[in-house]
N, C-alpha and C positions, 0 to 999 in steps of 0.2 A: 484310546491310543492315538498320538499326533500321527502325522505322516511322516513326519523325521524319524520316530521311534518305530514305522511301521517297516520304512526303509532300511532302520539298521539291523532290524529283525529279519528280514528277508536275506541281507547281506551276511547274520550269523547262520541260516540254515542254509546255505546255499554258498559253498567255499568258489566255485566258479565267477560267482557275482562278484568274493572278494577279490581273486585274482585283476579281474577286468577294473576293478579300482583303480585310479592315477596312484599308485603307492600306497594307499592305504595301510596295508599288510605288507610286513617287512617277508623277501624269501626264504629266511630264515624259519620261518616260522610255517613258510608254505610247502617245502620242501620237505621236510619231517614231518609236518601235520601235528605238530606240538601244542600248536594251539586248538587245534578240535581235539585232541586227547585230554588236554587241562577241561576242556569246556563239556565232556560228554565223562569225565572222570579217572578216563583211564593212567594218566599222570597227574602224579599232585605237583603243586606251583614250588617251585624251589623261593620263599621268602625268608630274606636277611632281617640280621636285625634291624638295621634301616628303614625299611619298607620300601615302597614305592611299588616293588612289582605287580602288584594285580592292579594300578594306574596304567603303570607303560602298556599292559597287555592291553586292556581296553582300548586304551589312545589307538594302538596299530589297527585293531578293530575295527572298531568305530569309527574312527579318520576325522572327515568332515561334521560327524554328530558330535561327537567329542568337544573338537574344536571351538563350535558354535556354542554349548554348555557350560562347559568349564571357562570359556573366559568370559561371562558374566560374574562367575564363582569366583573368580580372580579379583575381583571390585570394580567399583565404577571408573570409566573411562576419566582421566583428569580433564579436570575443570578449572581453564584458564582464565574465564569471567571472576571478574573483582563482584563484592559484594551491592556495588553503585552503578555496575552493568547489568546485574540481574535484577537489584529494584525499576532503574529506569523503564526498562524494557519490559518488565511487569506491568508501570505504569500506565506506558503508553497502551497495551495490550487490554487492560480494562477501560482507558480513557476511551477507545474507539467503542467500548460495551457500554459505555454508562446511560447510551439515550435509552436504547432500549431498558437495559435492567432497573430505568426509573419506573418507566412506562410499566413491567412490568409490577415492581414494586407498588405503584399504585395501583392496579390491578387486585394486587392482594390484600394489599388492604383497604381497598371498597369493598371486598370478596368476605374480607373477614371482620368488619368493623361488627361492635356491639355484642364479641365472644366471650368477651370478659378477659381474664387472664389466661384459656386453655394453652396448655402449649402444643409443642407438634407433635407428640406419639400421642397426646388425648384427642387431637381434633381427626378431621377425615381425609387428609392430608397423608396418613401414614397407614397404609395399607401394604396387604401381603402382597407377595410376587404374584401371585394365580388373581387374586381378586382385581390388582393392574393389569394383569392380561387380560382378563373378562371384561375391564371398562375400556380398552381401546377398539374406538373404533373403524378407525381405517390400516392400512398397513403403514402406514410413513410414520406410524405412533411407535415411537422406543421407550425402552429401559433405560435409567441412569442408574448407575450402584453407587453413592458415596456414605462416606461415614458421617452422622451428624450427631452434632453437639447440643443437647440443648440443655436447660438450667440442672434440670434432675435426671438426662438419663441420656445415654451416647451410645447408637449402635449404629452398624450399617442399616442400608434402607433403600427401597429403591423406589424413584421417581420420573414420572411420566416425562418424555418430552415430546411436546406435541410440532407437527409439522407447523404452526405460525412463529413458534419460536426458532429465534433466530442465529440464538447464541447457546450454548450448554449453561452460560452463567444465567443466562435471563431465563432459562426455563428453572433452573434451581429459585430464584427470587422469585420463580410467579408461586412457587411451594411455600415460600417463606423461611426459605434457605439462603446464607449469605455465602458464597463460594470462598474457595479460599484459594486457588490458583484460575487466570485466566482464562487458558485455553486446554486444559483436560482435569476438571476439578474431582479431584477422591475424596476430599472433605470439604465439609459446609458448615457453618455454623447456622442457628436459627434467630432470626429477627428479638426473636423475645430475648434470647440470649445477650443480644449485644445488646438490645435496650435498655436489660437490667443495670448490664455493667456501664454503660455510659450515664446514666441517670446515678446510679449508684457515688461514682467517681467526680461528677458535679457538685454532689454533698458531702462529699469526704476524699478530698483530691489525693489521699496518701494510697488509698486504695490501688497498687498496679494492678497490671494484664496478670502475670505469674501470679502473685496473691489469687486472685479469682480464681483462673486457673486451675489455680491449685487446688482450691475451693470445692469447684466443679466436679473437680476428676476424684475429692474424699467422697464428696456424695456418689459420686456413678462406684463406688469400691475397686477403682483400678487406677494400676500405679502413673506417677505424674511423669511426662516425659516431655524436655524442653522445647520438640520442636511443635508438641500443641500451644505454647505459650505464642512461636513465632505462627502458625496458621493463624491464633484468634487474632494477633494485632493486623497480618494480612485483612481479615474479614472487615474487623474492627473499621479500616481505615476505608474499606470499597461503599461499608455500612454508611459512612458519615459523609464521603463523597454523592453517594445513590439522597440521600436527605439535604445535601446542597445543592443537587440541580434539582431534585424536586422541589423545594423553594423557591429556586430562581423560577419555576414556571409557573407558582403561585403568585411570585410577584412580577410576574411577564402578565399574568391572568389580572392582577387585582392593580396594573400599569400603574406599580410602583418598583419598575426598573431602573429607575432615573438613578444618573450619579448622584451617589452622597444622599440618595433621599435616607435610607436610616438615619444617618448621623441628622440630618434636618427634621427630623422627625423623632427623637429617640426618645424625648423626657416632653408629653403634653403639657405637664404644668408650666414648662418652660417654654415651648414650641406652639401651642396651638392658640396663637392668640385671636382675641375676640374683638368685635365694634364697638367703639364708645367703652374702651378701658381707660383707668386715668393712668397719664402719665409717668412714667417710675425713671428713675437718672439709669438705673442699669436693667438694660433688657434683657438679660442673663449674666446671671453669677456660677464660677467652674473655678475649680480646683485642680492644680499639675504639679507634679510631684514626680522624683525618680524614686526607685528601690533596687536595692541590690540582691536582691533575696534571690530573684529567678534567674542566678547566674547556668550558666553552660558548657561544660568542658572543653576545651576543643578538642575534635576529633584526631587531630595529626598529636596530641598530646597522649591519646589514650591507644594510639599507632606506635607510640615512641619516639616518634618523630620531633625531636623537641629540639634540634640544634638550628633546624630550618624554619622559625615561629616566626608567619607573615603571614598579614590580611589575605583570609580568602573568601571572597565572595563566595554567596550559592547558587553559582551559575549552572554548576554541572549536579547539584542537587535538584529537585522536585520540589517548587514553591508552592506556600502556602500564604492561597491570595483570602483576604477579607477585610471588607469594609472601614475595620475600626483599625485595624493595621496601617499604620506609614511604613513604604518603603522604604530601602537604605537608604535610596538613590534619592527619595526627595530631600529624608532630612541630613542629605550632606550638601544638598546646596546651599545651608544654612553653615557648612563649616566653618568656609572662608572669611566670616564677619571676624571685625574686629571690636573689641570692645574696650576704651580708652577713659570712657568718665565713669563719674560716680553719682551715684541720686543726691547725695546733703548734703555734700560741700562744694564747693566753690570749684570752674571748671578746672581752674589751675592747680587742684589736688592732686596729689598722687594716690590716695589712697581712701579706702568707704569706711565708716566707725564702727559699722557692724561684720566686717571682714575677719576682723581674728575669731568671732565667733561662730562661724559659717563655716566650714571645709569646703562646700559648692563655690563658696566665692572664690575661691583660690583656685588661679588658671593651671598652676603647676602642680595642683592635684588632683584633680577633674581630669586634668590630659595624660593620666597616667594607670592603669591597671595590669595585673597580673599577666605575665603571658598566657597564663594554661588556664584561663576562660577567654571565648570568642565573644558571645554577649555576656555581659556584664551587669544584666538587669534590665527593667523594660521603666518608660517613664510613659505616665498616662495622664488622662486629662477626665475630669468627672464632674459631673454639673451640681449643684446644691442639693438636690436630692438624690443622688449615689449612683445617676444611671453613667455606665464608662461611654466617652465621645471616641476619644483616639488612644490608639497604643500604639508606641515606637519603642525597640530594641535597644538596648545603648550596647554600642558595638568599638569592646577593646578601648574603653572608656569610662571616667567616671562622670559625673551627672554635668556634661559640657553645657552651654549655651542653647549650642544648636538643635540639643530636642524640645529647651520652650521654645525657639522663633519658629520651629517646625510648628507645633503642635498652634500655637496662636497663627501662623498666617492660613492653617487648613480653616482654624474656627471663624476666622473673619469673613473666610473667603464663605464660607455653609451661615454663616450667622448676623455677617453685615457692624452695622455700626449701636454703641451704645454696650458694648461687651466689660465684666468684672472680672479677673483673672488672679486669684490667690494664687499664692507662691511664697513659700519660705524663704527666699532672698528677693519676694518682691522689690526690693528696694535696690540691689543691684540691677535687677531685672530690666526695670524701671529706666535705666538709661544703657543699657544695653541696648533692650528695644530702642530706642531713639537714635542710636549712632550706629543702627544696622539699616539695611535696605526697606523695613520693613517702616521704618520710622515715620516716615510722612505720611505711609497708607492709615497706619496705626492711628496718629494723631486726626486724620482725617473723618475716620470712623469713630473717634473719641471714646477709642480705647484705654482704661484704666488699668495699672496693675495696684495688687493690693497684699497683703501680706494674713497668712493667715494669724487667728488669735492665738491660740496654745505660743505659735512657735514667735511673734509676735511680741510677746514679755520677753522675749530673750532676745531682741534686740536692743541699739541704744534708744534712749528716752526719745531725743530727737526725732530719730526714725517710727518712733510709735508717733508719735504727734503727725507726723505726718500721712501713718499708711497703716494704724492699730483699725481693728475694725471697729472698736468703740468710739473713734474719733472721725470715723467716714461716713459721711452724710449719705444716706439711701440705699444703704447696704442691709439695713436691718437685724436683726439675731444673727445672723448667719454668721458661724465661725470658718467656712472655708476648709474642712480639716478633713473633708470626701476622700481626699485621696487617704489619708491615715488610716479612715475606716475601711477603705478599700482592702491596701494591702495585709491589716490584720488577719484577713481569711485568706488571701490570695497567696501568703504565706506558703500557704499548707500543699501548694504546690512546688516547693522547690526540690524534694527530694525526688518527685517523679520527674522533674524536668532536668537534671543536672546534667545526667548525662544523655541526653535521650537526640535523635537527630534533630536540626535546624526545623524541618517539615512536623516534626512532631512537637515538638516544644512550643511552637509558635499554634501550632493547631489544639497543644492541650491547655493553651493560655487562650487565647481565641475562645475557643468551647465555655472555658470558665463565666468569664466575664461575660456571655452573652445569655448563661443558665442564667448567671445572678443576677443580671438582670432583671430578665422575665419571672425567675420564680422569686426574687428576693426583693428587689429594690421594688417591683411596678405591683407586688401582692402588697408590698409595706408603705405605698404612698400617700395613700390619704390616713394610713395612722400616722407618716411623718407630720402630714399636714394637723393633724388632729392635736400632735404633742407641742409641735410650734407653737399653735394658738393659743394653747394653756400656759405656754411659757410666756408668750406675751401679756398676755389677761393677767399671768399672776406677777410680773412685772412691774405695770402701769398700778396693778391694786398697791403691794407692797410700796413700788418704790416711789407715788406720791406722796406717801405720808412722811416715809425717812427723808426726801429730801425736803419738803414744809418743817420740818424738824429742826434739819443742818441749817436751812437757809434762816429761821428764827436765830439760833445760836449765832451766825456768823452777822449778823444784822444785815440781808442781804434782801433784799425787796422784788429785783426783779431777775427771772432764770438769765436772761442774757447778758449777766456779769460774767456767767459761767464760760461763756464761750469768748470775751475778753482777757478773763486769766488764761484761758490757755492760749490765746496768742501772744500774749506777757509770757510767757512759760516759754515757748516757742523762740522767741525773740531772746532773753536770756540765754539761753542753751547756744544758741548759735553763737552767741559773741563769746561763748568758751570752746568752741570748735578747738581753737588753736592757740596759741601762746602769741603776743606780739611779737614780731620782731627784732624791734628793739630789745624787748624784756631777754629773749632770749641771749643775744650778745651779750647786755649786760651780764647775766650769768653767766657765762664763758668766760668772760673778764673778770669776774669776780676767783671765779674757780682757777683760772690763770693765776691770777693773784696769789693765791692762797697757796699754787704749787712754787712759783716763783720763791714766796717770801721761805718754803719750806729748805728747797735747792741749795740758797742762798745762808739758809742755818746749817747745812750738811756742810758746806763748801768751807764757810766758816770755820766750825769744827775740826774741820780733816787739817786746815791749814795753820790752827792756834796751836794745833797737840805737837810736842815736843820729846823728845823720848832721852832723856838724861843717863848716860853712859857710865858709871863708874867702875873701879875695878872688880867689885863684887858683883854686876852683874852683866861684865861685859862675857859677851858669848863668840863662839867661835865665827870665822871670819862667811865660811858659808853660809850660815842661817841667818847672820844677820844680814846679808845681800839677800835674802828670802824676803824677809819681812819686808826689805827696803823697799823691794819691786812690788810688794803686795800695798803699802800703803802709796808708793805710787799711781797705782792701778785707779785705788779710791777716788784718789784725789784725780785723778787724770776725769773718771765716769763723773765726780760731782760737777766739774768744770765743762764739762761737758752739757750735764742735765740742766746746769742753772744760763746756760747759754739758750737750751733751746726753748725752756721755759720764758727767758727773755728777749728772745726772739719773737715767740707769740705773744709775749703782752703788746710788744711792740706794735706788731699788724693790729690787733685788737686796738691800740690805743688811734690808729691812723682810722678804722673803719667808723668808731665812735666820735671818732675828732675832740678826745680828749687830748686836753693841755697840759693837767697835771695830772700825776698818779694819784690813784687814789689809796688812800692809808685806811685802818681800821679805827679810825677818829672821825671819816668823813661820811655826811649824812646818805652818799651814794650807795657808798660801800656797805653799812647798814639796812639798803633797802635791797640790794642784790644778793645778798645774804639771807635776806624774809623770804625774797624769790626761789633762791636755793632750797630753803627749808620747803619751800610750799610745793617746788617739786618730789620734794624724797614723800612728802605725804602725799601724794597723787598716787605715786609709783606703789606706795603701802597699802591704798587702798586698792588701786585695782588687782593686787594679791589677794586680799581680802573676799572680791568679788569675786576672782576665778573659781577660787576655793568651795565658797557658799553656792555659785550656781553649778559647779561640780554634783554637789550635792545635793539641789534640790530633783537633777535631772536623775541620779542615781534614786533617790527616795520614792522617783516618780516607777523608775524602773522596778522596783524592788516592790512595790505594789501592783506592778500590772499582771495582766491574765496572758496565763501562758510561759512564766518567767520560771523554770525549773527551781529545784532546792536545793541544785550544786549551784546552779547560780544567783539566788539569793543569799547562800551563805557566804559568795563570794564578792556581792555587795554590800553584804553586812562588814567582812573584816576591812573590805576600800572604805566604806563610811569611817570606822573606827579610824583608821591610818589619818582618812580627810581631818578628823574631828580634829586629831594631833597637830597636823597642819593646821590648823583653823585658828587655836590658840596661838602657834607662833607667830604668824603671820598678822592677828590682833596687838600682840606683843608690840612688833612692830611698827602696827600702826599707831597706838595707845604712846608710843613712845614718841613717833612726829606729831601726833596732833597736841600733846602736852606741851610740845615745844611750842605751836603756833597760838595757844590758848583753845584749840578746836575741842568740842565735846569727843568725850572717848567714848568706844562703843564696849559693852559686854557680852561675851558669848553667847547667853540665853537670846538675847537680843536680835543677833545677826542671823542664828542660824534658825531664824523663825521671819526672817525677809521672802517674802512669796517674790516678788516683783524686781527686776533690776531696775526698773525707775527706782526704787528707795536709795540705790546706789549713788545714783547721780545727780541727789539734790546735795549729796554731800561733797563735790567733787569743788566748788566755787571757794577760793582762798583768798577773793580780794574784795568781798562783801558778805554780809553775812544774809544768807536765804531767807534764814528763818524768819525776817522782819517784813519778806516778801507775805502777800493778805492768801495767796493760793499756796504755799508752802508747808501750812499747818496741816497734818492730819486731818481736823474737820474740813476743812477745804478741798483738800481731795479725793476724798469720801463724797462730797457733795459733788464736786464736779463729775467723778466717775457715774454718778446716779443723775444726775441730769442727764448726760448722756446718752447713758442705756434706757431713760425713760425716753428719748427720742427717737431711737433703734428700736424699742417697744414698738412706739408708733409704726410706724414705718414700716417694720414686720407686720401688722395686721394688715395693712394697703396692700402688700405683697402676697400674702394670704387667701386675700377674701380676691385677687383678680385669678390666683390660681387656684382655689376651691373652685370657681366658677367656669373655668376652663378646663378643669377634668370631669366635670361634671356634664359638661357637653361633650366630652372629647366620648363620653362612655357611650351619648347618646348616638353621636354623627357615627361613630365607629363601630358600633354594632350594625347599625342601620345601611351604612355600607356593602359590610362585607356578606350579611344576609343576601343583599341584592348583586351581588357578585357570587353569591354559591348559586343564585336563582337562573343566571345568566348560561351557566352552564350547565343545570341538573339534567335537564334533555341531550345535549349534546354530547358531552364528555363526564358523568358521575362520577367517575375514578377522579378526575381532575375538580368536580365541583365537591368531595369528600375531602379533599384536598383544602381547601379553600376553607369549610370549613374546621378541621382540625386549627387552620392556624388563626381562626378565628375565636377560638375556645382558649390557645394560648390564656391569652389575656383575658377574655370574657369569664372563667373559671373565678376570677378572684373579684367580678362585678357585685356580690352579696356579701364580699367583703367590704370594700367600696363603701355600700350606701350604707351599711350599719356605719361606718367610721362619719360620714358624714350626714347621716342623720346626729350622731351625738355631739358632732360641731354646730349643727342649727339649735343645740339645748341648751350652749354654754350660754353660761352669763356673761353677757356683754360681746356676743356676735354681731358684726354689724352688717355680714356681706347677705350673699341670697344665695340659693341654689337654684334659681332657676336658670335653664339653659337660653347661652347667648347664640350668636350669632358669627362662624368664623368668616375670620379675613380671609381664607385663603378655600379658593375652592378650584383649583383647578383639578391635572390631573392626576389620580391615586390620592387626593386630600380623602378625610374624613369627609366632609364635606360638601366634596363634590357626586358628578352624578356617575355613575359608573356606566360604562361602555363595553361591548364587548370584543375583545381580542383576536385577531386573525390567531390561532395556534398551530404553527409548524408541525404536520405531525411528527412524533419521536423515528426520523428511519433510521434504521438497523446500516450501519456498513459492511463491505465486504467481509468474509470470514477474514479472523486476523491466524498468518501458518504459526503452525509450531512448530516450537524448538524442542528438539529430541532430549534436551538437558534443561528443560523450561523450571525448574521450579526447586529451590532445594529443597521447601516447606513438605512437596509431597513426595519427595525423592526419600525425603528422612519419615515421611509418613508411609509409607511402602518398605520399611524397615522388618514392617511384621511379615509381609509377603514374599522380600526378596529369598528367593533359590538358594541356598548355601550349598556347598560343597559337600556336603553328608549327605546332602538330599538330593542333590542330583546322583550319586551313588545308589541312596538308596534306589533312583528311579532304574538307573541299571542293575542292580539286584533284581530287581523284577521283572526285566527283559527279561534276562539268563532263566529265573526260573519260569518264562515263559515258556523258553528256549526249550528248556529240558523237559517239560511237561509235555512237550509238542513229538 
């Protein structure tokens, strides 16, 4: 019995005591002694049907005990904290716990390394209340009671907290319990717990918190209740923060703190160069690209709040900082650029030839997205072998400028000079960068942009000649297409990220890319490398023979014709950029002409006709002032029309400084007429080509992985609808090019065009191509293969220097970080246990590694070496270098942080099963009384 209940009890046996009450007891009730008759039996309670009466009685009773009872049973106090006052204030509340509960965290798991998988009720961690009281040994040793979670089985449990701990949370983490509230936790999840789920959702990003969850709570056989889903993302989140500064002290420890060293470090084959390497024109090749896939609601959308939609920073959110992250603020410094030219034509264009086929190229769709997403997708940067360099937000935007100048001036700045930078509007790009602030650093470092393959063929000819990767000398196989292969997985993240907060979205995309990474891209590197070489090898086999073939055929002697015609190729193309001039006016004048002389037959007309009146068909006097006014009207608009038509021939005839008009007898008039013609087949063609690359890109779809069966059937019925288009639009064209004597095309024909170059040999209507020596199909077959026998090459020089640099990278980098656990194994274990888990990261996939390249030194026709060189670069935190050891801050614990009497809702709604209800504090008074009366 409490001492409240011992108080109220003495107050019911003892009527004197209730008198001397501040009012407690109404005199009503003292006076007649009604209420010690009700309570000893001698009156019964007069109860309505209403009820209440045996409440008020007690209340007068009881008074102050009462009081205090029942208005807990009333509900909780209101709670006028917003949802972003009680995160914050959470935040900061663990933020002050984190040194310690790493420290501690490392502790445990030094404590428990090599258990294998036990979890916590099977290890010795979970012990009875009696057998914790037999193992404390001083008095300052307490009890914790919280509820824990772990994969197979959730009970309460009680756990030691020892006087060096400093925090309730950190003695929970030294158990290997993850807390779920700051500063009074009831429930804790267990490490294993959250490891599963966070490894698990790495390889299957659809997987949420709730799923699991819910998961968890089928197996433990008790029912799911929402606010375990918000504890575990609580836990979740302290889990992944406690494993971020535990690395920062790995990499304080292995002084590889330095800014930007991951990103300068990220991809060895790329990074770790060696002495006496030959030469290469690009010192690294990366691929950047946006997606729209990892869009993000905004929150004032999903508030209602939807009349007020304006930029909001997350200022008053909880950021989430990491490495491979650009912030807004850098890459808005890049907004203000303007971009004015174009890469192919001439500065005095207006406009780029690959622009209608691009949406990114277009300023006035790029700067424009839906209100109700705030980020709009993320655009990234990814080096030729798949590892990700940088991620940036696109924020209430679509794929603008200013995330490549961002993403390229971080990479110059980490990477320096001799950089290759794929981009699907490489070619826009290309002079953007130059007319932005970035432009002279750019050229300085002799920065190239280059355009990827795939996307590539769907630019114009031109532009492939210029920036195709089959035509750019020292680029080798590499198609550039990292990012594509990127976001195909990274996909699979959109529906947990839609709506999820700013800190979480950016933290579960973060996570991602830095799993796949390490277990994806850096496990799969030297098979990348292993499949390159074979592609090369079987390259240079196949494609000498087919092009000794082409070149006997074409009676061509030596390969460097090959690279003649396509400057011939080049040089053509351009002189059809644009119509001359002159040609043009002349068209205008012609087509002038032709409305003139039409005007002038209307006018004609209207003014010969004569309308002969006689008695039989003269009509009443109104209707025929009808008709009068009507063929006035005619005649009025033809007199009119043949004026303004003859107005513009006129200006026409002054700008041409023609003397005389020309008639359909004159040789002029005849030639501007072919011109005429030769535009309507221009315009029929490029109908033709919309059409067909519609459809190759459709067909491309309709076979990819991942494409549902609602939506191939729904690219199947667009193909059919395209194909109907496809004929008319030939129609069309069959019909101008018959007029100019041009070869017609047939359906089977067109819609088996892989390449829009085929498009564009047909587009020349004042000479005929085909008599060009590079025009023929053999010819271009050969030159293609010449080519890529040269990109062959080239690929293996790029090869055999990075075969040779992951090769050492395995050697210097084991050899390292060994002598960096050794550094500490006396001093600090927890922290040299540390040290080496992150050295296992990557050393795990080291017997992957050398089978992949032992089967590279068996190919036929290897030329490189595996033995290990010697790197450039040895300072400090290189592979390297020599390792030193670290003054280490030790972890101090800060003041206690207070609490707040309404701290937590997670455990406010998790204290659901405990809170008092109002039966039960009755029943608890039922049991006084029959205390009372038994006494």
């Amino acid at each position: 019995m409490t001492v409240t209940e011992r108080h109220a009890l003495e107050a019911l046996r003892d009527p004197a005591l209730n008198s001397a009450a501040d009012g407690h007891v109404g005199g009503d009730y003292e006076s007649d002694g009604y209420g010690e008759m009700v309570l000893d039996g001698t009156e019964a309670l007069d109860v309505s049907h209403a009820g209440g009466e045996f409440q008020e009685l007690t209340r007068g009773l009881l008074g102050d005990f009462w009081n205090s009872t029942s208005e807990g049973a009333r509900g909780k106090r209101p709670d006028y904290r917003t949802f972003r006052d009680r995160s914050t204030k959470q935040t900061a509340a663990f933020s002050v716990q984190m040194g310690a509960m790493a420290e501690a965290y490392m502790v445990w798991s030094f404590k428990h390394r090599g258990t294998g998988g036990k979890g916590f009720f099977d290890s010795d961690e979970r012990r009875t209340r009696e057998e914790q009281k037999r193992s404390c040994d001083g008095e300052d040793t307490k009890l914790l009671t919280v509820l824990v979670l772990d994969v197979f089985r959730a009970e309460k449990t009680s756990v030691t907290v020892a006087p060096t701990d400093c925090y309730l949370t950190s003695a929970l983490v030294r158990h290997g319990l993850i807390p779920c509230s700051p500063i009074t936790p009831k429930a804790a999840v267990t490490v294993h717990a959250l490891h599963l789920y966070h490894t698990a959702r790495q390889r299957c990003p659809h997987l949420s918190i709730q799923g699991y969850v819910k998961s968890l709570c089928d197996m433990h056989g008790v029912p799911f209740h929402n606010h375990r889903s918000r504890q575990f993302s609580i836990a979740l989140d302290v889990y992944l923060q406690v494993l971020a500064f535990v690395s920062n002290l790995v990499h304080r420890a292995v002084q590889r703190d330095q800014p930007d060293w991951r990103l300068k470090h990220s991809c060895p084959p790329c990074t770790y160069k060696l002495q006496d390497e030959p030469e290469m024109r690009f010192a690294m090749l990366f691929a950047q690209d946006g997606n729209d896939s990892l869009k993000r609601v905004a929150t004032r959308i999903l508030d209602g709040d939807i009349d007020h939609v304006t930029a909001s920073p997350p200022t008053s959110e909880r950021t989430f900082h990491h490495e491979q992250y650009l912030t807004r603020e850098f890459v808005d410094k890049f907004a203000s650029e303007r971009q004015t030219g174009h890469s192919i034509i001439d500065e005095d264009s207006d406009g780029n030839l690959c622009a209608e086929r691009w949406k990114n190229m277009k300023d006035n769709a790029t700067q424009k997205m839906w209100n109700v997403f705030d980020e709009s997708g993320v655009f990234i940067a990814v080096c030729r072998h798949g590892f990700c360099l940088l991620i940036a937000d696109m924020v209430q935007s679509g794929e603008q400028s200013k995330y490549a100048l961002a993403v390229t001036s971080k990479l110059l700045d980490a990477f320096g000079s001799d950089l290759g930078g794929g981009y699907d509007i490489g070619c826009r790009f290309k002079t953007t960068l130059a007319t932005s602030e970035l432009g002279e650093r750019a050229r300085s470092l002799n920065y190239t942009s280059l355009v990827n393959a795939f996307h590539g063929h769907a630019h114009n000819r031109l532009c492939q000649l210029d920036n195709l990767t089959t035509y750019v000398e020292g680029l080798g196989l590499e198609d550039l297409e990292g990012c594509e292969r990127a976001f195909s997985k990274s996909n699979a993240l959109a529906s947990s990220t839609r709506y999820a907060s700013i800190f979480h979205r950016r933290q579960a995309i973060a996570c991602y890319f830095e799993h796949n990474d390490e277990m994806e891209v850096y496990a799969n590197l030297t098979k990348f490398l292993l499949n390159n070489y074979k592609q090369a090898l079987d390259t240079l086999s196949n494609g000498r023979a087919t092009l000794d073939r082409l070149m006997g055929e074409l009676g061509v002697t030596d390969p460097a014709t090959f690279k003649i015609w396509l400057d011939e190729e080049r040089v053509y193309l351009k002189s059809l950029v644009r119509e001359p001039p002159e040609e043009t006016l002349q068209m205008e004048y012609w087509q002038r002409l032709v409305s003139l002389a039409a005007s002038r037959q209307d006018l004609e007309t209207i003014l010969s006709t004569w309308t002969i009146v006689t008695a039989q068909n003269v009509a009443p006097i109104c209707s025929d002032s009808s008709a009068t006014r009507k063929r006035e009207t005619a005649r009025r608009h033809a007199q009119e029309n043949y004026e303004k038509d003859l107005k513009a021939v006129q200006e026409l005839e002054g700008r041409l400084g023609i003397t005389r008009r020309w008639v359909p007898e004159d040789e002029e008039w005849q030639a501007a007429a072919r011109l005429v013609a030769n535009r309507k087949y221009q315009r029929a063609l490029d109908n033709v080509e919309r059409l067909v690359v519609s459809q190759i890109f459709e067909l491309s779809k309709m076979n990819q992985s991942g494409t549902g069966y609602k939506l191939r059937k729904h690219i199947g019925k667009a193909l059919q609808t395209r194909s109907a288009a496809i004929r008319a639009a030939l129609t069309q064209y069959n019909t101008a090019a018959k007029a100019l004597g041009r070869r017609t095309l047939e359906f089977d024909e067109v819609v088996e065009y892989a390449f829009l170059s085929d498009f564009d040999l047909l587009r020349d209507t004042r000479q005929d191509v085909s008599t060009r020596p590079w025009a023929s199909p053999a010819a271009r077959l050969a030159i293609n293969t010449y080519f890529k026998l040269c990109r062959a090459e080239e690929e293996v020089v790029r090869l055999n220097v990075e075969i040779r640099r992951v090769v050492t990278y395995l050697v210097d980098e084991d050899r390292y970080l060994r002598a960096c656990e050794a550094l500490y194994q006396d001093a600090n274990p927890a922290l040299a246990y540390q040290i080496s888990r992150y050295r296992t990261i990557r050393s795990r996939f080291t017997p992957l590694h050398l089978r992949s390249l032992e089967k590279i030194s068996r190919l036929s026709g290897f030329n490189g070496t595996l033995t290990p060189g010697v790197s450039v670069s040895r300072g400090v935190g290189d592979s390297a270098g020599v390792p030193k050891r670290v003054c280490m801050d030790a972890v101090l614990s800060s003041p206690p942080v207070a609490a707040d009497d309404r701290e937590d809702d997670a455990d406010e709604d998790a204290d659901e099963d405990h809170t008092t209800t109002l039966e039960e504090r009755c029943e608890v008074l039922q049991n006084i009384l029959s205390v009372t009366m038994d006494s």
